[in-house]
N, C-alpha and C positions, 0 to 999 in steps of 0.2 A: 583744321586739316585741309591738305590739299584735295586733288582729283585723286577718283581713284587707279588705279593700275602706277602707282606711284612704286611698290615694293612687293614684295613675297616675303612671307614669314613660312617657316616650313616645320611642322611638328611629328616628329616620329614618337609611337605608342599603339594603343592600342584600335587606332583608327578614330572615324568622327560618325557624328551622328548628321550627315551631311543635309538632311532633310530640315532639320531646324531654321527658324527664322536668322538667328545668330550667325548664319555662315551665310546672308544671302545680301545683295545689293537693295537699295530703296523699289526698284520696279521688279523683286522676285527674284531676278537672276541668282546664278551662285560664286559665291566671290572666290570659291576653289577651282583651280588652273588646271589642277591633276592633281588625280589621287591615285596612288599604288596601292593597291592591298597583294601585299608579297603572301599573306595566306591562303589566297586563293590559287585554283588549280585550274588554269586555261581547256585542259583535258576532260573536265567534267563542264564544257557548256561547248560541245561544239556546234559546230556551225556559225557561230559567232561571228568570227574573226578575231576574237577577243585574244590578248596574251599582254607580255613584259612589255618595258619600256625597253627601246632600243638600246642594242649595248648587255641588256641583261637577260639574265635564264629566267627566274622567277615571279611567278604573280601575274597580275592582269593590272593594267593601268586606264583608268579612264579619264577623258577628256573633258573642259568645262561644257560642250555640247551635248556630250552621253549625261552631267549629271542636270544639266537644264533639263530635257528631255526626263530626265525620272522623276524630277520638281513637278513637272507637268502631267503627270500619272493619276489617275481617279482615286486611287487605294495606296496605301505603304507596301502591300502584298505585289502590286504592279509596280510600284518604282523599282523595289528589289530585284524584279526580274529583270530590269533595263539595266540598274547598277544596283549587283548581291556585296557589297561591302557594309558591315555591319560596326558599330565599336558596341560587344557584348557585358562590358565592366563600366564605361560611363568613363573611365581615367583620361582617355584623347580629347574626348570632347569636351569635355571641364577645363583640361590647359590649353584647348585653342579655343574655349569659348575665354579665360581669363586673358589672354594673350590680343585675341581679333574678335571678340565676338563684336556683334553690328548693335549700332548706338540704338537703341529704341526707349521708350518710356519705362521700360521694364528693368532692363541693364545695358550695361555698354561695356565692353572690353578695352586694353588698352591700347589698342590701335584700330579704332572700329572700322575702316578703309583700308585694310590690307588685303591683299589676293593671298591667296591662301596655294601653299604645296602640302598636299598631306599624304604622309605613308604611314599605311598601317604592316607592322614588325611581323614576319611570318615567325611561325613555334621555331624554338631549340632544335637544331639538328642533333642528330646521335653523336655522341662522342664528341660534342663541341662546346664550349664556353659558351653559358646565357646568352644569345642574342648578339652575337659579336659580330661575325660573319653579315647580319641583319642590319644591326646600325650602321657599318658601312659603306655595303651597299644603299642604303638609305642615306647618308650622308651626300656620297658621292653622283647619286641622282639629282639630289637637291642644287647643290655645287652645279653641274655641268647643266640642268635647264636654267636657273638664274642665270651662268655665262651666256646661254645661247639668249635668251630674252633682254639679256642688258640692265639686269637689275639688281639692287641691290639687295640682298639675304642673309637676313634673320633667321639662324634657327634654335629651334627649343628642343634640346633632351632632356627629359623628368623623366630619366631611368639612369640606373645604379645596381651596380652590385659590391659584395665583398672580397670577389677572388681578387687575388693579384698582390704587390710590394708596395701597393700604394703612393708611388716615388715617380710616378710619369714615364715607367720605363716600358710598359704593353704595348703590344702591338695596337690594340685600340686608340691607345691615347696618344701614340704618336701620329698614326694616320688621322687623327682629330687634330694635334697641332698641323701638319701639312695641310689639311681641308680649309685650315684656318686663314693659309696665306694665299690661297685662289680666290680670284674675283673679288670680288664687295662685298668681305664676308662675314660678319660675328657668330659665333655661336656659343649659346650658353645652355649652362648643365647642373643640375640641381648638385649640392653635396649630398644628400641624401638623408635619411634618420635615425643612425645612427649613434649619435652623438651620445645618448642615455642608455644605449641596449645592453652596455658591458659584453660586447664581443670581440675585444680587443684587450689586450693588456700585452707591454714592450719595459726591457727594462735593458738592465748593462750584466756582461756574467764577468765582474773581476772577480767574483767568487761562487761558489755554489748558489744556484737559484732553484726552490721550487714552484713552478704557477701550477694553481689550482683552480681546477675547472668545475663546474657542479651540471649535471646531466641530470637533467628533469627526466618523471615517469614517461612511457610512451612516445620516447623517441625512436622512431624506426631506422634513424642513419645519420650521420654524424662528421660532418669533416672538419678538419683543424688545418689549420697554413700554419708553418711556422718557417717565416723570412729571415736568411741570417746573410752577410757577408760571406761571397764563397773564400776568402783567407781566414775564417776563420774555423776553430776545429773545435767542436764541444762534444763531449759523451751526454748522450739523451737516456734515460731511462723513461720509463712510463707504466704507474703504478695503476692499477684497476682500482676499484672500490671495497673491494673483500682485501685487498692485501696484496694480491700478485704482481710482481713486482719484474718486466723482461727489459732488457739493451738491445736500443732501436742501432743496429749493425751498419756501420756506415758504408762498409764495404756489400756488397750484393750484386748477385747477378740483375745487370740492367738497371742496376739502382732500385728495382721493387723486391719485394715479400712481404709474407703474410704474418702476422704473429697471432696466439691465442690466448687473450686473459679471460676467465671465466665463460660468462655465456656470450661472448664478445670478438668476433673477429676482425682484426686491425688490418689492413693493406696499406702500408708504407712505402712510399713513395721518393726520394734522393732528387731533386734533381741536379742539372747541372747549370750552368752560365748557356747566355743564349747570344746570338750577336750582340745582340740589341742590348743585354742588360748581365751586368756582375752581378747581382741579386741570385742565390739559392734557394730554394723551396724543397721544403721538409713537406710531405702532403701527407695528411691520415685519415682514413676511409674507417669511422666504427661502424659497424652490419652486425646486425644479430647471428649468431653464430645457432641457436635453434629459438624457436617461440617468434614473435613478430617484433621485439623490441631490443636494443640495448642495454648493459648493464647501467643501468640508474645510481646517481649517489656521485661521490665526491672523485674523479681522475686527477693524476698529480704527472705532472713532467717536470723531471729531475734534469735540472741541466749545469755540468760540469764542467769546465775551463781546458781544454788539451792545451791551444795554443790562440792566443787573445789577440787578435790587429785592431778592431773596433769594439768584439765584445758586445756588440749589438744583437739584441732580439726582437721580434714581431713576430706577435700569434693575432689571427685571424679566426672568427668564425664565418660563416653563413649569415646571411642580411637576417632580421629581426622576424620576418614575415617566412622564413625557411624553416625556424627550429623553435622548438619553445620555449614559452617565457621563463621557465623554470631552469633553462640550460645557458647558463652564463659564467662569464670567468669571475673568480674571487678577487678583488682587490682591481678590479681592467682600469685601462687606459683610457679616459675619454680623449686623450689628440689622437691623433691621424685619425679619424673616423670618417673621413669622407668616402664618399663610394665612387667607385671607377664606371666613367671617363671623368667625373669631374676632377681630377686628380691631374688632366693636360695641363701642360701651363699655359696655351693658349687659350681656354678659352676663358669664358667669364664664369667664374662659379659660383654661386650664388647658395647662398647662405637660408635661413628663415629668422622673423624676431616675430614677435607678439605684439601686431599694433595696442593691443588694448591696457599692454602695462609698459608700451614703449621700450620693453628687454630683447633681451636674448633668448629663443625656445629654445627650452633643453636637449632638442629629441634632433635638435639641426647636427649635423656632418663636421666634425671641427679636423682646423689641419694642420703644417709644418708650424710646430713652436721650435724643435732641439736642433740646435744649431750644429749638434755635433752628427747629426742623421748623415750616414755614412751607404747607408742600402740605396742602389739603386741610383739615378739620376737626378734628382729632387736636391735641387741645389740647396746651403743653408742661405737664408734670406726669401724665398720663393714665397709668395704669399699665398693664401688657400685658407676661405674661402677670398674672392675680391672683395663681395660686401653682400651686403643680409638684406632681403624684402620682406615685405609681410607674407607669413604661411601659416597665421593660424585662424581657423575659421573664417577666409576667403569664399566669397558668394561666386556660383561657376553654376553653368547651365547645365542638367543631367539626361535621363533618356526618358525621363517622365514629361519632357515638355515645360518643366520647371526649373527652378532653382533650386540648388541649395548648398551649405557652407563645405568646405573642404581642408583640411590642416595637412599639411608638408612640405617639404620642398618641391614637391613637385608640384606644388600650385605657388608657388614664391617665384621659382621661374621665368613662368611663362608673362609676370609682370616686369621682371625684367628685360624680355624677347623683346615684349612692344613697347616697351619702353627707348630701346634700342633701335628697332624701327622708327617708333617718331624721329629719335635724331636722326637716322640715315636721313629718312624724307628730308629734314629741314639744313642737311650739308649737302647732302649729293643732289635729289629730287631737285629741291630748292638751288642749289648751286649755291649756299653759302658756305660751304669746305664738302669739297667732293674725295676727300681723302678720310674722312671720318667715317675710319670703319675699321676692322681686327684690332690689334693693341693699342691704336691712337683713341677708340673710341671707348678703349676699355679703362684709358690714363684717365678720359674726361667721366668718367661713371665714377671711379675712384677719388679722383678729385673732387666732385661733387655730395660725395656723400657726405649723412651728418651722421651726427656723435648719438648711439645709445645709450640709454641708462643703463648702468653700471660695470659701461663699460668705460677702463680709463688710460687706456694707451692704445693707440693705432698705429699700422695694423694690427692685430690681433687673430689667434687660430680661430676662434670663435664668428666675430662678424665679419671679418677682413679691415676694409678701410670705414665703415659703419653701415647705414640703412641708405638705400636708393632714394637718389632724390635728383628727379629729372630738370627742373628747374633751373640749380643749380650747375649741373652739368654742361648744361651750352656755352658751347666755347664762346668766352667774351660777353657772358652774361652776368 
């Protein structure tokens, strides 16, 4: 490794546990540059002077001075008051302790020398998409200080959702390809875990199709996506579990209503094309109609052929961790499972395998096999994921001052973030190819990978180009 102040790795989530050894230089210092916590309210600590990063509305941002200064604190009760930034789930600090954490006898992360950008994601606003509005603001912070510092930037997102066409066509994942072409930039995004949940299933309607869904006890709400080509025209039914059997009305005022099967009331949704994307979205809201739950047992959507151009479907649910185990589609889909933004095509998407049996883990994000996939932007050929790291039972530092193992993509990652980092430092730092970085640095990860067990063609929806292997990857190595 070289010096440090060589790069910035930047992790959005749910914050760090900044006080740790892990995030700090050999003489105590703290190897974080600024941290955002966008959940913080500048209004409740006044007299401060405390608030955003320049340029934005929200959060309080502090400086590697303010978090030196709370390193130096008698108590944790007194760092907090100097910097109140907390990560209360352990998830931030595990993938930027597997990403950067500091080489010691204990553990070492994969870039133990990197300066660190951390922002912690403020809550869901009302009426908005998970965290959207959040990651890019978060994004675009990251972006515009690395320009202004002159360095090169790694970032990690281990977040994912289910909403969307899953085809690269959202506003999130195009503002992540753009993010992508500024500065000296990589960023990488877990596919998610998906891949086993059975919340998907996509088929062709050249003739009547039913998917059936099964709806576990003690579901309090319930949405469904279903993604079609807006040329094409299918009649929907949708049968409840007793029998009732209503036609979701294509025409409607404002494209919404409400329908009523049993003790179940349905708000359908129409929509329409957007600039940005020909993709259609069918959306269905189930809500208890009285009691506190949903009608339980087996839903059926009936779908009919009016007029065929592609004849394309995708149903959607909610991510794994939303709805219960018990509520999954009969017969799903395990491809397209990755979760959104890993869905950009620029960035690096990253897969998970099982170092311990050298496979593939089932529960990884799988993505474009059908050639004939017509929704959306998502070219045929686009590959998703790049390639797979190890994500199961990965050692990451937690908020007990300890270790311990962590299984998902969102800790598969952050091994590939510093992984990426090293080679910035060793092209650009180094000056041995100061151009390795966005898709030039993503050809040489891909090209560098090796082959998993039983896997037998690359790429592949499952691992992409195969398992990360940084060795192999340096250009002219």
């Amino acid at each position: 490794m070289g010096p440090e102040k060589n790069f910035c790795t930047y992790f959005a989530g749910e914050g760090i546990d900044y006080r740790r050894e892990d995030f700090r230089r050999a003489d105590g210092a703290s190897r974080i540059l600024y941290l955002w916590d966008q959940s913080l309210d500048p209004q409740s600590y006044p007299d401060t002077g405390w608030g955003p990063p320049q340029g934005f509305a929200r959060g309080i941002e502090f400086d590697r001075e303010q978090i030196n200064l709370a390193l130096q604190a008698p108590t944790s009760q007194a760092a907090y008051r100097l910097v109140p930034s907390r990560d209360v789930s352990g998830h931030g600090t595990a993938v930027a302790g597997i990403a950067a954490g500091s080489r010691t006898q204990a553990y070492s992360g994969i870039a133990p020398q990197s300066e660190l950008l951390v922002v912690k994601l403020g809550a869901p606003q009302a009426q908005g998409f998970p965290r959207t509005t959040q990651i890019m603001r978060a994004v675009a912070y990251a972006v515009k200080k690395a320009v202004s510092l002159g360095r090169p930037l790694a970032v990690n997102l281990s977040f994912g959702n289910s909403y969307g066409s899953h085809d690269g066509s959202s506003l999130l994942e195009r503002f992540l390809d753009n993010a992508a072409e500024i500065g000296r930039t990589v960023i990488c995004v877990g596919s998610g875990n998906e891949g086993d949940s059975a919340g998907h299933v996509a088929g062709n309607v050249e003739s009547s199709r039913v998917v059936e869904l099964a709806v576990g006890e003690y579901e309090t709400s319930l949405s469904v996506q279903l993604w079609k080509d807006f040329s094409d025209r299918y009649r929907i039914r949708l049968r409840s579990p007793g029998g009732i059997s209503l036609e979701l009305p294509s025409l409607a005022e404002q494209g919404k209503y409400t329908l009523t099967l049993e003790g179940t009331q349905v708000l359908v949704y129409f929509g329409e094309p957007a600039p940005y994307s020909a993709a259609q979205e069918i959306y269905l809201e189930l809500l208890p109609l009285r009691g506190s739950y949903i009608d339980s047992g087996v839903w059926q959507f009936e779908i009919d052929p009016v007029r065929v151009v592609t004849g394309e479907y995708y149903f959607y649910l909610p991510a794994q961790g939303a709805r219960s185990l018990r509520t999954a589609f009969y017969n799903p889909t395990p491809d397209v499972t990755l979760t959104i933004p890993s869905t950009a095509a620029k960035v690096i998407t990253v897969g998970a395998c099982d170092a311990s049996y050298e496979a593939y883990a089932d529960f990884s994000g799988r993505g474009y096999v059908d050639p004939r996939r017509m929704v959306g932007v998502a070219p045929s050929g686009l590959t998703k994921p790049d390639l797979a790291a190890p994500g199961v039972g990965i050692l990451a530092p937690d908020l007990y001052g300890g270790y311990q193992p962590v299984t998902g993509t969102s800790f598969a990652t952050p091994i590939v973030t510093g992984s990426a980092a090293l080679l910035m430092e060793w092209g650009i730092v180094r000056g041995q190819d100061p151009f390795l970085y966005g898709e030039k640095l993503k050809a040489y990860l891909r090209a560098g990978a090796k082959p998993i067990r039983g896997e037998e063609a690359y790429p592949n929806d499952r691992v992409g180009y195969g398992a990360l292997c940084v060795a192999d990857s340096i250009p002219g190595g």
